[in-house]
KOLFIVEX-63595 format. One line per 8 residues: number of its first residue (from 1); their letters; for each residue x, y, z of N, C-alpha, C, O. Coordinates in Angstrom, 2 decimals. Example, Ala and Ser with C-alpha at 12.3 -4.5 7.8 and 13.67 -1.06 7.14 Angstrom:
<nodes>
1) as) 13.19 -5.69 7.80 12.30 -4.50 7.80 13.20 -3.30 7.80 14.24 -3.32 8.46  12.85 -2.25 7.08 13.67 -1.06 7.14 12.90 0.03 7.87 13.41 1.14 8.04
</nodes>
This chain:
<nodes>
1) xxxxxxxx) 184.33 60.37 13.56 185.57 59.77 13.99 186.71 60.64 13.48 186.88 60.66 12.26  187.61 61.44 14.33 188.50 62.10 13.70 189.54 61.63 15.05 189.93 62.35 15.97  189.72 60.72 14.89 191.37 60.05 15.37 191.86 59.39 14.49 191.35 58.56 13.74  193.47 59.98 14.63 194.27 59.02 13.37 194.91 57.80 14.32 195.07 57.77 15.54  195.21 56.84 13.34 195.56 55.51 13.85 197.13 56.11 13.36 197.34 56.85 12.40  198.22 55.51 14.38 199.90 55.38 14.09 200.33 54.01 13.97 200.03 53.17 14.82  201.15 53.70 12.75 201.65 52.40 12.59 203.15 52.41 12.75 203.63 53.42 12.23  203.70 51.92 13.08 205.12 51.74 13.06 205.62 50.98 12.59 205.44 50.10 13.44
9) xxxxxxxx) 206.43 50.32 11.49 206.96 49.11 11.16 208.44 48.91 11.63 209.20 49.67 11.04  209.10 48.00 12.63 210.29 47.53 12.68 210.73 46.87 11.67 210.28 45.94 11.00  212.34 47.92 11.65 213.28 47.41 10.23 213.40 46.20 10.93 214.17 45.57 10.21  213.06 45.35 12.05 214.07 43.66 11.64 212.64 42.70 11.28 212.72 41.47 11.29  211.48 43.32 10.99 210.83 42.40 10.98 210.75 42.35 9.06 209.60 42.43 8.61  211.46 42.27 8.41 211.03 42.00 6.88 212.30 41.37 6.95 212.16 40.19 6.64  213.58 41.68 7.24 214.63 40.50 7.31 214.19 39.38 8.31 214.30 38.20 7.95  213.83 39.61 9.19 213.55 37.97 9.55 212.91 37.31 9.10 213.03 36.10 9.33
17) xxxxxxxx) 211.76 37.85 8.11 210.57 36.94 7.00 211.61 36.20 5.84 211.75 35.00 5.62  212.35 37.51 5.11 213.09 36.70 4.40 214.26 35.60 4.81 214.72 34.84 3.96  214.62 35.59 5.91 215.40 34.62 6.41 214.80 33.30 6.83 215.41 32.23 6.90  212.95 33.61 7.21 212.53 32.52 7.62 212.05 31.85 6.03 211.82 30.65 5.89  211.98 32.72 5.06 211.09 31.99 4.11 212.54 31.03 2.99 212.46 30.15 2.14  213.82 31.85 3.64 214.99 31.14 3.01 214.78 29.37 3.42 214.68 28.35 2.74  214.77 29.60 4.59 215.13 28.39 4.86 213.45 27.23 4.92 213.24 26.05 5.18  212.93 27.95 4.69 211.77 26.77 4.62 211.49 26.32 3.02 210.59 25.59 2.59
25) xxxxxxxx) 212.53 26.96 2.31 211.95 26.63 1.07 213.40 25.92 0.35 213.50 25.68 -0.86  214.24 25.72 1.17 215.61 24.81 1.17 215.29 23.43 1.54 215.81 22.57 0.82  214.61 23.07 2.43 214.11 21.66 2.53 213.34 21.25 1.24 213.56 20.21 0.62  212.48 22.13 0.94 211.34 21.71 -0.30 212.02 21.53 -1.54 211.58 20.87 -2.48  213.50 22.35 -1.49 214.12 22.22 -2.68 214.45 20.73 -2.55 213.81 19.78 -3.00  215.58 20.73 -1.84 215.68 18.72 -1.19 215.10 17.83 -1.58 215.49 16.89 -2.28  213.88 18.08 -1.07 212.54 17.19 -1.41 212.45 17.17 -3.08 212.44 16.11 -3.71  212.42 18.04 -3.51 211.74 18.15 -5.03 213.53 17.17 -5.61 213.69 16.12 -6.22
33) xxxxxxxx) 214.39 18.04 -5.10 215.45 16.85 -6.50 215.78 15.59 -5.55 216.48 14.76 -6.11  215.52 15.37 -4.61 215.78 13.56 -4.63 214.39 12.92 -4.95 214.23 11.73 -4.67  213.36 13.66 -5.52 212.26 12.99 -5.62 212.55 12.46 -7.77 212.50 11.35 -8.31  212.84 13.85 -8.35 213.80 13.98 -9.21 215.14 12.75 -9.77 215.42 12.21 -10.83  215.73 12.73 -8.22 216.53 11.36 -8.86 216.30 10.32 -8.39 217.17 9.50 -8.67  215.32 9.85 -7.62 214.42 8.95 -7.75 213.91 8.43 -8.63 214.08 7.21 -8.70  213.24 8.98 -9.49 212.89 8.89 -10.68 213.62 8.92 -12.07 213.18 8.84 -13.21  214.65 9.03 -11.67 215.96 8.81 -12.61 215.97 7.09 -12.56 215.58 6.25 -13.36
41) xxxxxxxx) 216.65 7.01 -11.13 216.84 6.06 -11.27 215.99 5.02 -11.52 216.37 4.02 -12.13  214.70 5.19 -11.04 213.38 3.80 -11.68 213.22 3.93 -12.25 211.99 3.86 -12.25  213.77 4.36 -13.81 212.84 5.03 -14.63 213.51 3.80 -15.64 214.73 3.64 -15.54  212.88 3.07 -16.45 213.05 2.01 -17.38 214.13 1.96 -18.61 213.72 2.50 -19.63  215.54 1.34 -18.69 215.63 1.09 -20.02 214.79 1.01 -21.02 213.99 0.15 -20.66  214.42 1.48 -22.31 213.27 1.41 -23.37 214.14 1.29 -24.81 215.12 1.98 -25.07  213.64 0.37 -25.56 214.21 0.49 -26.93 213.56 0.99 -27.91 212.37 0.69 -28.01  214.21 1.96 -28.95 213.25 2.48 -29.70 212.57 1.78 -31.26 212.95 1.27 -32.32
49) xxxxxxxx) 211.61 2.09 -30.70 210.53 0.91 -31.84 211.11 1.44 -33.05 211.52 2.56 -33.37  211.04 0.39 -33.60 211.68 -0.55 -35.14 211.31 0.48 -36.14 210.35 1.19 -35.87  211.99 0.68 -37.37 211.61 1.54 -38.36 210.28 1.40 -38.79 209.78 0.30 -38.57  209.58 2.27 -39.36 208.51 2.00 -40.14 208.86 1.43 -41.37 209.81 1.88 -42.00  207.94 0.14 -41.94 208.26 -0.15 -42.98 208.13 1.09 -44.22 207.24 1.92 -43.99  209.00 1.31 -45.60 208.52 2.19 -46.59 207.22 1.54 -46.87 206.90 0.35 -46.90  206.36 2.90 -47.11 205.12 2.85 -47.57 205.09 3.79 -49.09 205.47 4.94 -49.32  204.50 2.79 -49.92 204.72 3.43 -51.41 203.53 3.91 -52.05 202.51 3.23 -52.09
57) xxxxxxxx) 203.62 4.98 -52.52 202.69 5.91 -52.87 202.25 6.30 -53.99 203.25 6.07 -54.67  201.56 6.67 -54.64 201.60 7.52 -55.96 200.48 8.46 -56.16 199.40 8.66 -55.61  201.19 8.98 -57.21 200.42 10.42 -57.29 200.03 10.38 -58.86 200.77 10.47 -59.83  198.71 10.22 -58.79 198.23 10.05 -60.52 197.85 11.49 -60.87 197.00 12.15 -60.27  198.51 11.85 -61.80 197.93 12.86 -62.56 197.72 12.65 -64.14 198.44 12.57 -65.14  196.17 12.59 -63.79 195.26 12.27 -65.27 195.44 13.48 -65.87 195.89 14.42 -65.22  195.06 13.63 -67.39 195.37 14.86 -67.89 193.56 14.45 -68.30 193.11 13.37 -68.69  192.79 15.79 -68.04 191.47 15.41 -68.33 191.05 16.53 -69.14 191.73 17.55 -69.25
65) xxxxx) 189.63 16.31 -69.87 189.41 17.32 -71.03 189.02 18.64 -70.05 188.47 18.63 -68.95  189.55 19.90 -70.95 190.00 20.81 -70.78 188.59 21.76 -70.39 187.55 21.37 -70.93  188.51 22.58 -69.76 187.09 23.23 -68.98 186.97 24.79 -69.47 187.50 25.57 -68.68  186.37 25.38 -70.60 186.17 26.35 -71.69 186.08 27.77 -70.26 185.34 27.73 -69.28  187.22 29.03 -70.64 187.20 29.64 -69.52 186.27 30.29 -69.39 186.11 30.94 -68.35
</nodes>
């Protein structure tokens, strides 16, 4: 096989991709923040749980017979 293949690329076809992929991804934006404040708004008053009571502790330190080095 010794034929070469010729490709040509038209300059308007990579601006019209990015123009088509502009606008299809402008609706999805839409979609995503009223879904966003949707969820704002149902989203529950909550009160924040009550202090922990103090919990009291101690720390014993025995002094114990001494261990020959």
């Amino acid at each position: 096989m010794k034929h070469q293949m010729e490709l040509t690329l038209a300059s308007a076809t990579p601006a019209f991709r990015r123009a088509h992929r502009r606008q299809r991804r402008l609706p999805s934006a839409h979609w995503w923040f009223d879904q966003m404040r949707k969820a704002v708004d149902d989203a529950m008053d909550w009160q924040p749980a009550t202090p922990a009571r103090p919990e009291q502790t101690r720390l014993l330190l025995v002094a114990g017979p001494k261990q020959p080095a």
